[in-house]
C-alpha positions as CSV (number, residue, x, y, z in Angstrom):
1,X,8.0,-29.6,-38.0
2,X,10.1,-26.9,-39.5
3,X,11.8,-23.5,-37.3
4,X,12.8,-21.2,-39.9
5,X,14.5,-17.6,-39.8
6,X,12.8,-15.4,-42.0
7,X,12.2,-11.7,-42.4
8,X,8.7,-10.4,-43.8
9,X,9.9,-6.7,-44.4
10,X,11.8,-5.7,-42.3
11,X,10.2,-7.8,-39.3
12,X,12.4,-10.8,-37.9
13,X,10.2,-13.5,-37.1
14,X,10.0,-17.6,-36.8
15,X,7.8,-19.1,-39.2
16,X,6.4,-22.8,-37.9
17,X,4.6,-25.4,-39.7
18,X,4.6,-28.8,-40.6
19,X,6.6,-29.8,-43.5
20,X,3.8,-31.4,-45.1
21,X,1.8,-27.9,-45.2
22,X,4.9,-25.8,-46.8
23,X,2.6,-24.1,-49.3
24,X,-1.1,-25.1,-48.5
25,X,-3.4,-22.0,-47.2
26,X,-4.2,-23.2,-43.5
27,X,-5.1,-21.5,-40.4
28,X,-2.5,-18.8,-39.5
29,X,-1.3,-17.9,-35.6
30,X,0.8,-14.7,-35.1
31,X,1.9,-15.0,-31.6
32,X,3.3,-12.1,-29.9
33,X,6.1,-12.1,-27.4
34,X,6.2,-10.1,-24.0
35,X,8.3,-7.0,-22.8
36,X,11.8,-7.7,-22.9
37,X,11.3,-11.4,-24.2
38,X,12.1,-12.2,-27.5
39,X,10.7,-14.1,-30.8
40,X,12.2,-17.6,-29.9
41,X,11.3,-17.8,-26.2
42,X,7.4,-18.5,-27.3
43,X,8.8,-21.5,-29.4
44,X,6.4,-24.2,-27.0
45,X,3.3,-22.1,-28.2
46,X,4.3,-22.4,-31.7
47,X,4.9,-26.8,-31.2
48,X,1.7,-27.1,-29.6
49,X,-0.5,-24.8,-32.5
50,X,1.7,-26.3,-35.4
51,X,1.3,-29.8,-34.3
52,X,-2.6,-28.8,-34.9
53,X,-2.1,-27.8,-38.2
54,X,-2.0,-24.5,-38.4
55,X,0.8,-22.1,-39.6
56,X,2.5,-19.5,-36.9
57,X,4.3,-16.6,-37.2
58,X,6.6,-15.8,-34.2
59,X,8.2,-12.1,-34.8
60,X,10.5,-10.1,-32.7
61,X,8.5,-6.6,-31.9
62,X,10.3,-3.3,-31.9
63,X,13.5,-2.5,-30.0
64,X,13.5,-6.5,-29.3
65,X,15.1,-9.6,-30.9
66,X,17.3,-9.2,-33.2
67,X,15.9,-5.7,-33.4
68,X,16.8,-4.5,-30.1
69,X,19.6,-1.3,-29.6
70,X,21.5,-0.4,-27.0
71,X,18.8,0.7,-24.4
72,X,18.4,-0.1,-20.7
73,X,15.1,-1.6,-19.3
74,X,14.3,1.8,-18.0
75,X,14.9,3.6,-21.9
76,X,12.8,0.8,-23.0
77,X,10.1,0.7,-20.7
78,X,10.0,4.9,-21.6
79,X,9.1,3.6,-25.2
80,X,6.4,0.8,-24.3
81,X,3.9,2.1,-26.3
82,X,6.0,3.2,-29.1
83,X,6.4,-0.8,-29.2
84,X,3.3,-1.8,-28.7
85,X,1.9,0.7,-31.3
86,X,4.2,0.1,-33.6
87,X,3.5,-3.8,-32.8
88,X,-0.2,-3.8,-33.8
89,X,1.1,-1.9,-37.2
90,X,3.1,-5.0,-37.5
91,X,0.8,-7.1,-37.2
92,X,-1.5,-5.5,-40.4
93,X,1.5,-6.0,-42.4
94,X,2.0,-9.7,-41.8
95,X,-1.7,-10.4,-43.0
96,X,-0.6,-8.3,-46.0
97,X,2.9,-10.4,-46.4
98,X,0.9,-13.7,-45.7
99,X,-1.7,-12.5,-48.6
100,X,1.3,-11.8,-50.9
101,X,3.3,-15.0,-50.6
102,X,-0.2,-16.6,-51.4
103,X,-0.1,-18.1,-47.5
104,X,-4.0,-17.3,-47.1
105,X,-7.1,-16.0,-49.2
106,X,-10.0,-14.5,-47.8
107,X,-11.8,-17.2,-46.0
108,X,-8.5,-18.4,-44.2
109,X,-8.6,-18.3,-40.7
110,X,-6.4,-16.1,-38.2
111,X,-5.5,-16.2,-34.9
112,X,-3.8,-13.5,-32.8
113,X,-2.4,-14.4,-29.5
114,X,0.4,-13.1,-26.8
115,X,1.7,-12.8,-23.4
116,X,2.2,-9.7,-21.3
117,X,2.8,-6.9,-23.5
118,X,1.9,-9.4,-26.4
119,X,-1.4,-9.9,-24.8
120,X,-2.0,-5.6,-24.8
121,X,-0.9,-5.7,-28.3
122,X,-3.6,-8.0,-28.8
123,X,-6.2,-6.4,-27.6
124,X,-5.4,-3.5,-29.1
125,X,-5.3,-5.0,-32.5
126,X,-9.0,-7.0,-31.5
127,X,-10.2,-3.1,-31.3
128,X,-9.2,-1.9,-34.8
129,X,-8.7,-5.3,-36.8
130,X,-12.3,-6.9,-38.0
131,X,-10.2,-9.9,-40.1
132,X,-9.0,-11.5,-36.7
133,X,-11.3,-14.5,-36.3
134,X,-10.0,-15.5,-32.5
135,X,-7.6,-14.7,-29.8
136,X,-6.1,-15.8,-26.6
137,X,-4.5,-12.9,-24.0
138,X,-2.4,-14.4,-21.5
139,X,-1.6,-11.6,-19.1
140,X,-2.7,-9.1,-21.1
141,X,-4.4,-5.5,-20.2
142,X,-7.4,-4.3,-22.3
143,X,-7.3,-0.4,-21.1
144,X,-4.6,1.2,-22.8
145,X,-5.4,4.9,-21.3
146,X,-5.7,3.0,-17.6
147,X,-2.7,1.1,-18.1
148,X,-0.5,4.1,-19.7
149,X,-1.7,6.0,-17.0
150,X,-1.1,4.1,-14.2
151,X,2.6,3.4,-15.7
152,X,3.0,7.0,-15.5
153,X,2.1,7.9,-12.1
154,X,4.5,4.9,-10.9
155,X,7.5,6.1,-13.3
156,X,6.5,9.7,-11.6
157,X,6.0,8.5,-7.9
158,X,9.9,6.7,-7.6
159,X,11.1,10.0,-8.9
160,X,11.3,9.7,-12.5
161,X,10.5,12.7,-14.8
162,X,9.0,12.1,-17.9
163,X,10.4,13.2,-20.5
164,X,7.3,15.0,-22.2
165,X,5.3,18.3,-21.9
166,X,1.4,17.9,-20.6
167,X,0.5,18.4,-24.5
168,X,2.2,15.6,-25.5
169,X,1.0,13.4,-22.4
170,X,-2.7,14.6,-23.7
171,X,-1.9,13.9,-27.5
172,X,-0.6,10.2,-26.1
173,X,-3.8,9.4,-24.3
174,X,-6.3,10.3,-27.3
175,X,-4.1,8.0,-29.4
176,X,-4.3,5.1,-27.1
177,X,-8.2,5.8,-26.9
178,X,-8.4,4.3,-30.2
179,X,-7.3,1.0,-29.2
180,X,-8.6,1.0,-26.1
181,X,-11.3,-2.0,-26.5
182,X,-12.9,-1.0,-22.9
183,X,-14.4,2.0,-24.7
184,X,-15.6,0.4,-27.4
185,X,-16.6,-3.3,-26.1
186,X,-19.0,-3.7,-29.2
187,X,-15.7,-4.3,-31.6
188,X,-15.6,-8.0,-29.9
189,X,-18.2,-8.6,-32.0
190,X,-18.8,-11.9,-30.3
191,X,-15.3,-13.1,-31.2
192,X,-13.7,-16.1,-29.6
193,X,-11.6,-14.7,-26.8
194,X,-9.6,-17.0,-23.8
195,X,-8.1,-14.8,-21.3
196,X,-5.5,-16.2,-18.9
197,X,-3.7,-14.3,-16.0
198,X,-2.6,-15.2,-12.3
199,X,-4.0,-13.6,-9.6
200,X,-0.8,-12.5,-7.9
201,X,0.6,-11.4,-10.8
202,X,2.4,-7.9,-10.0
203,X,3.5,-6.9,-13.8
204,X,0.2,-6.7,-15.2
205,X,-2.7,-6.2,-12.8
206,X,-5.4,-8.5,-12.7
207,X,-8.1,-6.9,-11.5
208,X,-8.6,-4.7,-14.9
209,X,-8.3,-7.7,-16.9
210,X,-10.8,-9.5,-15.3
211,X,-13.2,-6.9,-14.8
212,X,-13.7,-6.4,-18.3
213,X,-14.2,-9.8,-19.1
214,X,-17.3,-9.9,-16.7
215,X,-18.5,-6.8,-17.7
216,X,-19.0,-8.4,-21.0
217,X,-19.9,-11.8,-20.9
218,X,-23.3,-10.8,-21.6
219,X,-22.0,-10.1,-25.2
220,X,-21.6,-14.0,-25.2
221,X,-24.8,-15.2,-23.5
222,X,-25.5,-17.1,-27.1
223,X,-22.3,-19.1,-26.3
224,X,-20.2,-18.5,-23.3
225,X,-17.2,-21.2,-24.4
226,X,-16.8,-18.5,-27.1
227,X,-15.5,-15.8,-24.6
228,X,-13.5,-17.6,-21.7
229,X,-11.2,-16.9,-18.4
230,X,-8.9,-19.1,-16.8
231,X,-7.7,-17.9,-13.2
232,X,-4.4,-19.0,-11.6
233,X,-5.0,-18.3,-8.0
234,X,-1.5,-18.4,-7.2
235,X,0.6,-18.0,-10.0
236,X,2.5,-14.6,-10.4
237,X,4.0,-13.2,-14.2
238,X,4.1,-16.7,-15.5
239,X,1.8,-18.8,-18.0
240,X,1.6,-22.2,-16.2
241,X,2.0,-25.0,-18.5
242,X,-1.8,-25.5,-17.8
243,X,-2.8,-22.3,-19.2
244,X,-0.7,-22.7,-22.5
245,X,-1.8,-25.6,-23.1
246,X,-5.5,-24.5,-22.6
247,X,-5.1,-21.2,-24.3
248,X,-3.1,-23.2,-27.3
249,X,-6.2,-25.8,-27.5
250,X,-8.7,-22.7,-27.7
251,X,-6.8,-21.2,-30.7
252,X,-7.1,-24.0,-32.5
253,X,-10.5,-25.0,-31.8
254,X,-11.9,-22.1,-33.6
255,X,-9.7,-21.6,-36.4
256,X,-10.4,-24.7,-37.3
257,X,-14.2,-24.9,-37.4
């Protein structure tokens, strides 16, 4: 198994694979780290789908990593979906660098997968990116307007002003729309999803998650193990070792059929 520090552009990331598969063109994982977290603390994910065969890309997302500058959780949180928009750019330009370094042609498989804001980001991306043949979303939210929304009326309610005019707060919410998979469900397109969250979980709300999922399992009536949700009745902002494991084993499955 190799770990090595690379940078695809300007993006820092991990690359894992087995030695063995250095060049070959197989499956291909781009795993997305959480707010705050970094490239290298998603390393288990990357064991567990490498030791499968497949390739993973771990990068560091805006303002993180080794990109991260001298901001306070509280300057960073203010540019949360600077990061995750700039994140699901990110993640078009890895297909192109994997493309380029002759990684994958066009009937290799990808995978997208994250946790907490990695899991938004990959929702967000399942809206706009058709060439993303399965993901898994631990923790993740798929209403980017409900979410932004809600983060704004807490940030407003302790106190906090926010640091744009109603125009801009307007402009913000039409451009999340667009990757906002609740308002266009159909872009699923009867993709293998796993979902994972915890029920007490007080970072990301479960509820939303949730009730998207049911409101679309219809979508998957033709094969429910294609669209899938795994419930931690207690567990809080955490993936159990259960649920990475599941989620890891779901990835896999379908890039590799």
């Amino acid at each position: 198994m190799k770990v090595v520090n690379e940078r695809w552009g300007n993006i820092p990331l991990l690359h894992v694979y087995r030695e063995s598969e250095i060049e070959k063109q197989v499956p291909v994982v781009i795993f997305l780290h959480g707010f705050t977290s970094a490239k290298e603390h998603n390393l288990h994910y990357a064991y567990q789908l490498a030791e499968k065969g497949l390739r993973v890309l771990l990068p560091d997302a805006h303002l993180h990593g080794e990109r991260q500058e001298s901001l306070d959780e509280v300057e960073l949180s203010l540019r949360f979906w600077e990061i995750t928009l700039t994140s699901i750019e990110e993640v078009n330009l890895l297909r192109g660098e994997l493309v380029e370094r002759n990684l994958i042609d066009n009937d290799t498989k990808i995978g997208l997968a994250g946790t907490s804001m990695g899991g938004i980001v990959t929702l967000g991306c399942l809206k706009v990116y058709p060439w993303i043949d399965t993901t898994a979303v631990m923790m993740g939210s798929p209403s980017y307007v409900h979410l932004a929304k809600a983060q704004m009326s807490q940030y407003e309610a302790r106190g906090f002003k926010l640091p744009i005019t109603d125009a801009e707060r307007k402009k913000m919410l039409e451009t999340l729309s667009v990757f906002d998979i609740t308002l266009n469900p159909d872009a699923l397109d009867g993709r293998p999803v796993f979902f994972w969250h915890g029920k007490a979980d007080n970072v990301v709300q479960y509820e939303p998650t949730f009730n998207f999922y049911n409101s679309q399992k219809k979508l998957y009536d033709h094969d429910p193990r294609r669209f899938q949700f795994m419930t931690d009745k207690t567990a809080s902002h955490a993936v159990s070792r259960k649920g990475m494991l599941a989620a890891t084993d779901f990835v896999a499955h379908y890039l590799s059929l």
